[in-house]
N, C-alpha and C positions, 0 to 999 in steps of 0.2 A: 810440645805438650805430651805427658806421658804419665800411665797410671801403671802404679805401683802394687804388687801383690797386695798389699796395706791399706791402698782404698784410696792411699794417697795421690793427689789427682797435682801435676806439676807444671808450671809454665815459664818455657825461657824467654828473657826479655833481656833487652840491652840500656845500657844509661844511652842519652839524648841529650846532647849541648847546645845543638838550633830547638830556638825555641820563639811564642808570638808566629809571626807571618812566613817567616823561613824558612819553621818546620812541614808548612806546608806541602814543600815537597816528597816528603816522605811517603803521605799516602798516595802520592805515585807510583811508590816501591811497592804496595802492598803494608804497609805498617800503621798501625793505629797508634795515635799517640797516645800517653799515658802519663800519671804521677801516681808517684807511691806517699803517702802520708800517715799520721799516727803518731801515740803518748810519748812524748821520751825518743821521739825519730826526726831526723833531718830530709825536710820533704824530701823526695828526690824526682827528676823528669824520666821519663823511660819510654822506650816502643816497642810494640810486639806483634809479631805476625798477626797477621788480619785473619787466615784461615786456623791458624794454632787459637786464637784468641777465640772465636767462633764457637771449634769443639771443647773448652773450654768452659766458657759461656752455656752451651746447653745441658754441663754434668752438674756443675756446682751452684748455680743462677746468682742470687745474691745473700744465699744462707752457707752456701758451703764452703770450706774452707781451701784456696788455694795456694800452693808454694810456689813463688818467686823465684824465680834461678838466676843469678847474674853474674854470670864468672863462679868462685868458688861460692856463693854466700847465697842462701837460701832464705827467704822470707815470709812465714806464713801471712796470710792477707785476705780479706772479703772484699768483693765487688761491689763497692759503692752506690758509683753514677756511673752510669754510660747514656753519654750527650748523644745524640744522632741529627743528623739534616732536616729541616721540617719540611723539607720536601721530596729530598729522595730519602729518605731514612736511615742512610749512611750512619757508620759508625763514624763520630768523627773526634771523642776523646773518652777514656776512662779509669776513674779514680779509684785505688786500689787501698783498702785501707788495714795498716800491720796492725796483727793482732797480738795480743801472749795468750797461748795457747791452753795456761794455767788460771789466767783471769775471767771470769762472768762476765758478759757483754751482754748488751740489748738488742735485739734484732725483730723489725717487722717480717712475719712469716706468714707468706698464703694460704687462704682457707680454699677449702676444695668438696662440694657437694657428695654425697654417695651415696644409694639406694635411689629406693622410689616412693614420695609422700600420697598416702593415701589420699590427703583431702585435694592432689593435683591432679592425681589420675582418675580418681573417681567421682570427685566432687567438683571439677571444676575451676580450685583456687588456681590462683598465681604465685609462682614462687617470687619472694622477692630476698636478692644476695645485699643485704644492706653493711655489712661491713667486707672487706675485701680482704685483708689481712690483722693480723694480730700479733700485737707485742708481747715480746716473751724475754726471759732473762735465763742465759745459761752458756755452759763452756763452749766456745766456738767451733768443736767438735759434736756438740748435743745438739744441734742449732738442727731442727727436723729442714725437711726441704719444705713443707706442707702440712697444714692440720687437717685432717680429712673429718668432715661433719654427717652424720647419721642422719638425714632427714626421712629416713623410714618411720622416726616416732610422730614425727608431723600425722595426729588421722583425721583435726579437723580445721575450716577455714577459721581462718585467727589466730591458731597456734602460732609460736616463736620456741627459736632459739637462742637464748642467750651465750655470753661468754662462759657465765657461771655455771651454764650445765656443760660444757665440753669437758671431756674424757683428758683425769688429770695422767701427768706425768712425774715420774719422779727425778729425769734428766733434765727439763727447765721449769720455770714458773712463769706462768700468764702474767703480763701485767698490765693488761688492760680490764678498764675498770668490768667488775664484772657483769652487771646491769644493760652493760650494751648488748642491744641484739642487732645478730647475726645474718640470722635466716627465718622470715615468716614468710604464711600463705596466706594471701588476701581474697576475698571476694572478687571475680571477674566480673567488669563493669562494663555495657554495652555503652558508647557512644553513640552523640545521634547524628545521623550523616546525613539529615533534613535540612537542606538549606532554610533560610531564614528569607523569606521571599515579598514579607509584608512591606514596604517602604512609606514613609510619611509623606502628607499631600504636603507639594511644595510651596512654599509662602511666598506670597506674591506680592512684593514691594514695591509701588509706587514711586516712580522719580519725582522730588518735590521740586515745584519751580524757584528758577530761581529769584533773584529778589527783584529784578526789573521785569521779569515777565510775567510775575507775580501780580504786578502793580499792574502792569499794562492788560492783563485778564480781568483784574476787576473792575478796570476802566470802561475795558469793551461791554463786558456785560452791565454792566449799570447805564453806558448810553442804549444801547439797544434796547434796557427797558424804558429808558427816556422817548427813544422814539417809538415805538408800540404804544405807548399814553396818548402824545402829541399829533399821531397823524390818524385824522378821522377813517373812519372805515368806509370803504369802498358802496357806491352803490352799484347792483347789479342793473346790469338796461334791459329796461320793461318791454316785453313783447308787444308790436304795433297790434289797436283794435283788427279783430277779424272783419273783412268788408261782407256788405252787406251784395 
């Protein structure tokens, strides 16, 4: 990788014939695997140093325009996708896609906060980053890295910033619709960190009998009022006359 008086930022990379499970082994060498794709182009498979690819990766990200070196033949191209591990986060493939240099392209480009909103600092709000990037249309060369946003005008809670107030240019145009906001500051809202500690009295159900013991309880009780009717009451024994 090597940057040119020009600003031109360049990466050597080689063609790649293993390809699927086989190529595997390459990133044992250090090499990220790759495809180069694009209008009017014959994909092609490629790999490229893993530390060149890196410094790379941190000038240009995925707005800038890099050159392709492969043997004699130079290719300009933007960084796509870079897949990584969803575990270790490895780089483990990335799509490079050729440009014409002469042609308008569409590109999403990061937005980037600046200043300091008065209704955050002083009043409280929350900033809230609701759109993350923005599409824009322009030569592959004009393609900013970042739209930096003014949120110093922000001075009370509520306010927004839309697309349509961002600070126009006359190297690309916005093309997202312009309605959408950006950047507002909302009212900071306390949650309540009160447990809820009331619980409902538990309902107390009844096992019903079942249908023979059901019968046999009504039985019981219906004779035992038969016998309570039937057997006379008791007499108590009379205390003997007191002798004389």
């Amino acid at each position: 990788m090597a940057k040119t008086a020009t600003d031109k930022v360049k990466l050597t990379v080689k063609p790649r014939e293993l390809v699927g499970k086989k190529a595997r082994k390459l990133r044992k060498d250090g090499l990220v695997l790759a495809n180069v794709f694009g209008p009017d182009f014959k994909s092609q498979s490629i790999s490229v140093d893993f530390k060149d690819f890196l410094k790379t990766y941190k000038i240009v990200k995925e707005t800038g325009v890099v050159y392709l070196e492969s043997g004699k033949e130079e290719i300009p191209a933007l960084i796509r996708n870079v897949q990584r591990h969803p575990v270790s986060d490895a780089i483990l493939h990335v799509d490079f896609r050729k440009i014409d240099l002469k042609k308008k392209i569409e590109a999403s480009v990061p937005v980037k906060t600046t200043g300091v909103s008065e209704a955050v600092s002083q009043k409280g709000g929350v900033l809230l980053l609701q759109t993350e990037t923005v599409l824009i249309e322009a030569l592959p060369q004009d393609i900013p890295s970042e739209i930096e946003i003014d949120i110093s005008v922000i001075k009370e809670i509520g306010q927004e910033i839309k697309v349509g107030d961002l600070k126009k240019s006359d190297k690309f145009e916005v093309k997202t619709a312009p309605e959408k906001v950006v950047v507002s500051v909302v009212e900071h809202k306390e949650e309540s960190i009160t447990p809820d500690t009331t619980a409902a009295a538990p309902e107390v159900i009844a096992e019903a009998p079942k249908e023979g013991e059901e019968a046999a309880a009504t039985g019981t009780a219906e004779t035992a009022k038969a016998e309570t009717k039937e057997k006379p009451a008791e007499k108590k024994p009379q205390s003997p006359p007191p002798q004389k």
